[in-house]
N, C-alpha and C positions, 0 to 999 in steps of 0.2 A: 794206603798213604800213612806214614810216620810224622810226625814232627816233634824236634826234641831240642832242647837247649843244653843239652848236657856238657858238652865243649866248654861253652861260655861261660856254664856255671864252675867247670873246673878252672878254669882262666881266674874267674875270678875269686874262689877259693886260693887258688897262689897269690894273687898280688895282695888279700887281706892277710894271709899265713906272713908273710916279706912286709907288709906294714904293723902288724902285730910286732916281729921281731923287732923291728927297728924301732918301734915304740919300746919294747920292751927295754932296750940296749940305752936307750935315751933317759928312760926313769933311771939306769943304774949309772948313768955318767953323770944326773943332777947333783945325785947321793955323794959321789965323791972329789966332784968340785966343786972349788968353794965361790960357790954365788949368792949373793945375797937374796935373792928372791927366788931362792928353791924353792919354799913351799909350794906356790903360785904355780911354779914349771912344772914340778909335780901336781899339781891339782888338776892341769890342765892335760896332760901327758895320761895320769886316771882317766880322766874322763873320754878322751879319746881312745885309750884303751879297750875301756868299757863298750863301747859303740862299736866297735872293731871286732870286738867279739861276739854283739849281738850280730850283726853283718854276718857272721862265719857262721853264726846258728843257723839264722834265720836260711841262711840261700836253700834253694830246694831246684832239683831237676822235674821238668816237666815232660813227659813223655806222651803225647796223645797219636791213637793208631786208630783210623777207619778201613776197617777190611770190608766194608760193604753191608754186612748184615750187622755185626758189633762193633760198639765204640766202649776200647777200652783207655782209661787214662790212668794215668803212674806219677805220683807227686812223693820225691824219696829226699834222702839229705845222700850226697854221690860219695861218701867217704863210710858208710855204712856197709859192709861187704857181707849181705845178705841177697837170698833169693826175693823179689818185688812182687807179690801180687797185686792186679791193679787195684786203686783206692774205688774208681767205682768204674762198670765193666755192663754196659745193658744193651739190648735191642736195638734196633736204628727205631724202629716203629715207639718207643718208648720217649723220645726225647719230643718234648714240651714244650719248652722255652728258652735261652739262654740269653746273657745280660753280660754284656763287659764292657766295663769302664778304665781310663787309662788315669794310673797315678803317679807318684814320681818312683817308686820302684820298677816299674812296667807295667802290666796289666791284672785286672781281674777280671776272672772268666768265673759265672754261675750258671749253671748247669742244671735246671729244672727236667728231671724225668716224673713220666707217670709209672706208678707201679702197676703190676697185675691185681692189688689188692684198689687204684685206684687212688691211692695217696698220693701225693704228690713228694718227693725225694730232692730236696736242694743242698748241692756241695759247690764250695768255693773254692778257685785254684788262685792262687797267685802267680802269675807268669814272669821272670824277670830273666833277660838277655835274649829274647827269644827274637828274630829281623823282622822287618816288615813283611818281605816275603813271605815266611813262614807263617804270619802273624793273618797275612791276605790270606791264606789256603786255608786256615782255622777256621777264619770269619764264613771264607766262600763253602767250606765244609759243611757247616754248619747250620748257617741259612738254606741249604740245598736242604738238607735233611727234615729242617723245619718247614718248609713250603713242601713239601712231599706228603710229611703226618699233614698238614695242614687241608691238602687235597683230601686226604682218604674219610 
């Protein structure tokens, strides 16, 4: 089983690149007419900017795969055009605990595995554009795997 938001994230990589732009185009139309309360429209137009750009940082594709024995997951920026090894890739027998709570981005998924060594291993993904759908089969994945370790 796959699940990937990477669509969505591309989607919405376009409409921040086309809001970028047109912010951009807006700062240089303050500059050459004459309004009195450029500054202001500029300051504002900055700051929007600014935001606009962490937004295009920030977005990440999440890619989680349960083949049944491994759970590998892949948290990348989709404009990077590199080979992905997953960020963290373990046992089914290895997974512990997980925790996700929903925030105005989407969601956060923490990811508690036990190691071979017995340590306990916590990463955090941040999930955004992913459906409910998709979002149910993560959960019901999930929780199957942890009532299973939980059995043994």
């Amino acid at each position: 089983m796959k699940i990937s938001n990477y669509n969505k994230i591309r989607l919405f990589m376009h409409i921040t690149t086309a809001l970028i732009f047109i912010c951009v185009v807006l700062i240089i139309f303050t500059f050459l007419l004459r309004i009195p309360d450029k500054l202001i429209i500029f300051i504002v137009l900055a700051i929007v900017l600014v935001i606009l750009f962490k937004i295009f940082i920030d977005l990440k594709a999440f890619i989680y795969e349960d083949s049944g024995e491994i759970i590998s997951i892949k948290s990348y920026h989709p404009l990077k055009k590199k080979i992905y090894s997953p960020g963290l890739e373990f046992p089914v027998k290895q997974l512990k605990d997980y925790v996700i709570r929903e925030n105005i981005e989407g969601y956060s998924v923490a990811i508690i595995i036990e190691s071979l060594r017995k340590k306990e291993i916590r990463r955090v993904y941040h999930i955004t554009g992913i459906g409910k759908s998709q979002f149910n089969i993560l959960v019901r994945s999930l929780e199957q795997i942890k009532q299973l370790n939980s059995n043994n």
